[in-house]
C-alpha positions in Angstrom: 0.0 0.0 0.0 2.9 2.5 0.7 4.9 1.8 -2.5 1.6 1.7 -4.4 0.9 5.2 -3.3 4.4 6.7 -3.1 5.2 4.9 -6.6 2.3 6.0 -9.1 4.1 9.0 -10.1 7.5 8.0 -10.2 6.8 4.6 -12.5 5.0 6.9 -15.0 7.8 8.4 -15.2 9.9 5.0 -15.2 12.4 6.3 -12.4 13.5 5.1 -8.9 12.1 6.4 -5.7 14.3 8.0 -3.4 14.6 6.7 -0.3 16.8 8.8 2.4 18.0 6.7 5.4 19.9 6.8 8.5 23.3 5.5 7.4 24.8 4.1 4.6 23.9 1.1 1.6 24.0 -2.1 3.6 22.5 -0.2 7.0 19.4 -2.0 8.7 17.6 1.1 7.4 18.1 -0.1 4.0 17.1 -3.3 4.8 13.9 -2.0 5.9 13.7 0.1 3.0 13.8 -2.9 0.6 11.1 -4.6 2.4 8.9 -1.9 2.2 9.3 -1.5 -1.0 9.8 -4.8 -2.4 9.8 -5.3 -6.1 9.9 -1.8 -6.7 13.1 0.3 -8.3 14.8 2.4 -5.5 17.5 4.8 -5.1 19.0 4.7 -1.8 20.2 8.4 -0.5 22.6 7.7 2.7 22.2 10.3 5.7 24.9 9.8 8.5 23.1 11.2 11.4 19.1 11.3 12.0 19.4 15.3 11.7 21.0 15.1 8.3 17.8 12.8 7.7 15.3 14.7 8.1 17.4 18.1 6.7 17.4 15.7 3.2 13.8 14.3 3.8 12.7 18.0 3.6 15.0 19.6 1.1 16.7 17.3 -1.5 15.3 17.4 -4.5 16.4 13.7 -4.8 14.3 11.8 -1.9 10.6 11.1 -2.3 10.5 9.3 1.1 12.4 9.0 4.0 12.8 5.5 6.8 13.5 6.9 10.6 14.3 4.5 13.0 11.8 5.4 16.5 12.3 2.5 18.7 14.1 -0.9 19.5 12.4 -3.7 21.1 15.3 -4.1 23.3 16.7 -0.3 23.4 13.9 1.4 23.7 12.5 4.2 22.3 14.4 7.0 20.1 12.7 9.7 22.1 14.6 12.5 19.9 13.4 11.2 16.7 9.9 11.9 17.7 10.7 15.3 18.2 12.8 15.7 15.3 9.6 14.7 13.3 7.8 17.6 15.2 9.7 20.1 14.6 9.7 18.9 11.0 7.4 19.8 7.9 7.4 16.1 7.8 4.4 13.5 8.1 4.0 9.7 8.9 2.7 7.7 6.0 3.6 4.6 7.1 5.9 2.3 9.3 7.8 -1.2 9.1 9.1 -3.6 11.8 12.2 -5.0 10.9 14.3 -8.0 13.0 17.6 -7.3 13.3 20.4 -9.6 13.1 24.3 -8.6 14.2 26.7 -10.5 12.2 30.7 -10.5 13.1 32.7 -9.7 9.9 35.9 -9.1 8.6 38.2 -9.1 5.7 38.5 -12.5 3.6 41.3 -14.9 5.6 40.6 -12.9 8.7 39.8 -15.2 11.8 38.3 -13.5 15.2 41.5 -14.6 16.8 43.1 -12.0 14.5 40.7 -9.5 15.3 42.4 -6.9 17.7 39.3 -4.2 17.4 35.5 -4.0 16.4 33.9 -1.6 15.0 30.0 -0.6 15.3 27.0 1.7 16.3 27.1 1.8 20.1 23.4 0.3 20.2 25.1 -2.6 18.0 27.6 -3.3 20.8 25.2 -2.9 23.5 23.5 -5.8 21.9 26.2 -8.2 21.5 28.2 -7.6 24.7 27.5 -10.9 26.0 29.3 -12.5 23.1 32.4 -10.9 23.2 32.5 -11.7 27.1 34.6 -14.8 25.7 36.9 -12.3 23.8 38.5 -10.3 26.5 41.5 -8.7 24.2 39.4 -7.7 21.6 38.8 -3.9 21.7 34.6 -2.5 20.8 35.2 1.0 19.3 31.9 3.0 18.9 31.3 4.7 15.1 28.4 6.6 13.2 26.8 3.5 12.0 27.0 -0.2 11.6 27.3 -0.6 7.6 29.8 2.2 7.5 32.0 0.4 9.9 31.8 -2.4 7.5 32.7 0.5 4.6 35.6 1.6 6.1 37.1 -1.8 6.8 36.7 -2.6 3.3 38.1 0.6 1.9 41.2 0.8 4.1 42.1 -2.9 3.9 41.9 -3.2 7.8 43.5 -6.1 8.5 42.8 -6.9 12.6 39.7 -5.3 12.6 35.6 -6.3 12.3 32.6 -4.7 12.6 29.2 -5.7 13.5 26.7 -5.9 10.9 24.2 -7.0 8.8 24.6 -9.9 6.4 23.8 -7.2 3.5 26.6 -4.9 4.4 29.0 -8.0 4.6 27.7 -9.1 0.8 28.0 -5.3 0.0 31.6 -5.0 1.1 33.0 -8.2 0.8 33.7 -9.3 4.0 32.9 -12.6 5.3 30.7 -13.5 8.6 33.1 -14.7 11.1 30.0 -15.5 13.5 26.7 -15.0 12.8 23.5 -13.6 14.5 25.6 -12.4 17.7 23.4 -10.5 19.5 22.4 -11.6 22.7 18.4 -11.3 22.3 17.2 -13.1 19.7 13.8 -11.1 19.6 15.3 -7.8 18.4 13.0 -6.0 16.5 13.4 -2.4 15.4 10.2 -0.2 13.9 10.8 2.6 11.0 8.6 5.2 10.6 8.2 6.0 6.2 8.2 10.0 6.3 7.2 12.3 3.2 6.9 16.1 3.3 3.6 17.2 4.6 2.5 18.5 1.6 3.3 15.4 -0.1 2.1 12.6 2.3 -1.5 11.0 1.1 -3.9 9.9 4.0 -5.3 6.3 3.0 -8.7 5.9 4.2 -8.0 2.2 5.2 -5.8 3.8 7.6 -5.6 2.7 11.1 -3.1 3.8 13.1 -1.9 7.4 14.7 0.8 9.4 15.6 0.6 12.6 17.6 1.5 14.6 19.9 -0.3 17.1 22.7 0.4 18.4 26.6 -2.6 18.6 29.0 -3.6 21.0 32.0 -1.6 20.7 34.8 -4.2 19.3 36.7 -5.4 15.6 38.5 -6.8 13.6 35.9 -6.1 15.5 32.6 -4.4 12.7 31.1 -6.6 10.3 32.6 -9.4 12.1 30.5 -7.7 12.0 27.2 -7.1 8.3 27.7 -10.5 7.6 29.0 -11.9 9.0 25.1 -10.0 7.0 23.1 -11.3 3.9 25.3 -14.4 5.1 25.1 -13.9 5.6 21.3 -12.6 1.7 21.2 -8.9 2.7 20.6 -5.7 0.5 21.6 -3.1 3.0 22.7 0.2 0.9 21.3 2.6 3.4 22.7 3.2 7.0 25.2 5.8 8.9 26.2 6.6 11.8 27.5 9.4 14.5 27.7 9.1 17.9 29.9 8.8 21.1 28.2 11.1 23.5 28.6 10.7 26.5 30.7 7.4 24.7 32.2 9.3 22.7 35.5 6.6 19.5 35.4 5.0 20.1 32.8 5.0 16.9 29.8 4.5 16.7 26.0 3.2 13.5 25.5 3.9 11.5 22.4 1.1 9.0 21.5 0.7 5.7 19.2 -3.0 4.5 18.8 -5.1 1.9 16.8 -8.5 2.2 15.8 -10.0 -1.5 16.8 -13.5 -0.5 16.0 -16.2 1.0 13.5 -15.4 4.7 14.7 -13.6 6.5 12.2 -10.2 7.5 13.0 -10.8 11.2 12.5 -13.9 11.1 15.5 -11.8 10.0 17.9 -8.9 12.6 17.1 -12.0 15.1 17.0 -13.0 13.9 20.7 -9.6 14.6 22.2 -9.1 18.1 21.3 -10.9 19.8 23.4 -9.0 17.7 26.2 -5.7 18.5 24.8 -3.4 21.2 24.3 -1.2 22.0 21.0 -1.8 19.0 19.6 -0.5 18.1 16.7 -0.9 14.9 14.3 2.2 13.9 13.4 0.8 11.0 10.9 -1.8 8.7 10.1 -1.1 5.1 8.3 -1.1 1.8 8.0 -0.1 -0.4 10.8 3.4 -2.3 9.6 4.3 -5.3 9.0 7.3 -7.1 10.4 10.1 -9.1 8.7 13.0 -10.9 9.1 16.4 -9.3 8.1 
């Protein structure tokens, strides 16, 4: 449903869609990208940090959608992202789960008793701690991303040295899996937001899930009350968090994920809300995703 909407004007015009992600070819982002849009020509557009993301998201002429890691199953939630997104002129149109898999690599005839270093996203090493547990000597150095480390070990001929990947960026870079799926939690799941330019993004009628953001009254129960409507309305909050608002000591904006589980529109329920919440802001409405396997 994404690619069909985000595609029908670029196949008329018989060109890939560009897709702007965290990181470089080879990154779990890309991964996700190709699941989402699988079957379909794509161009990927490499952003090293989530800032430079959402800077190409909104202003290279290049990308027609953008993947944005928000949360880990196992690290949690990428708190910043949500506000980057809100301080954006972007929207949600959609989202994809995405299992990840950390892979041990190096350079062909490399063993991991040759391996004096690592190299990897510090949420990469986080994960696979416990493996290396049995490889005191060898040195985890944190970098910008996971493929990149892979990248660099290829470029420079690092001889010594591995990164922790995924099994695309080894294929990509020529480097072979010294030990596979090392991370310590099997169930390791990762969700993407898609993102498109407000004045781009398409709301699909089907759609049943919501993004947004509000702060309440600094009173007993005003969250309680918004909560209490979108039960009331049949909807599944999925997700909540909060962050405090500066220059307002205690005071929360609240980031929520809901699912309509019933015959009320979407929209009614949004409608019943507002007068409960302040500022609020809809930062997308889509399609629930669908997971895959790396």
């Amino acid at each position: 449903m994404i690619a069909q909407t985000l595609l029908e004007k670029k196949l008329k015009n018989t060109q890939s869609l560009g897709v702007a992600i965290q990181g470089v070819p080879g990154a779990f982002h890309d991964i996700a990208a190709r699941h989402c849009f699988e079957g379909q020509s794509i161009e990927i557009i490499p952003a090293i940090t989530f800032d430079q993301l959402v800077e190409s998201a909104q202003s290279d002429t290049r990308v027609d959608v953008a993947l944005m890691a928000i949360e880990n199953s196992i690290a949690g939630t990428l708190l910043p992202n949500y506000k980057r997104v809100h301080d954006s002129s972007l929207s949600i149109v959609g989202e994809v789960y995405l299992r990840i898999v950390q892979n041990l690599m190096a350079l062909p005839g490399q063993s991991i008793a040759d391996l004096k270093e690592v190299h990897s996203h510090p949420i990469a090493i986080e994960q696979c701690r416990e493996f290396f547990r049995n490889f005191p000597s060898i040195k985890l150095i944190e970098s910008e991303d996971t493929a990149l480390s892979a990248k660099y070990i290829k470029d420079g001929q690092w001889k010594g040295i591995g990164a922790i990947a995924s099994s695309l960026a080894a294929k990509m870079y020529d480097l072979n899996i010294l030990a596979p799926s090392i991370e310590t939690n099997k169930a390791n799941h990762t969700r993407f937001w898609v993102l498109q330019p407000q004045k781009m993004a398409i709301i699909d009628d089907q759609a049943n899930k919501v993004s947004i953001t509000f702060s309440v009254d600094h009173t007993v129960g005003s969250l309680y009350k918004v909560l209490a409507v979108l039960a009331a309305y049949n909807i599944n909050v999925s997700k909540i968090q909060s962050t405090p608002i500066l220059g307002k000591p205690w005071e929360y904006q609240f980031y929520l994920d809901f699912i309509s589980e019933g015959s009320v529109p979407i929209q009614s329920a949004i409608d019943a809300i507002k007068p409960l919440a302040n500022n609020m802001q809809i930062l997308g409405i889509y399609n629930q995703g669908k997971h895959f396997e790396e």
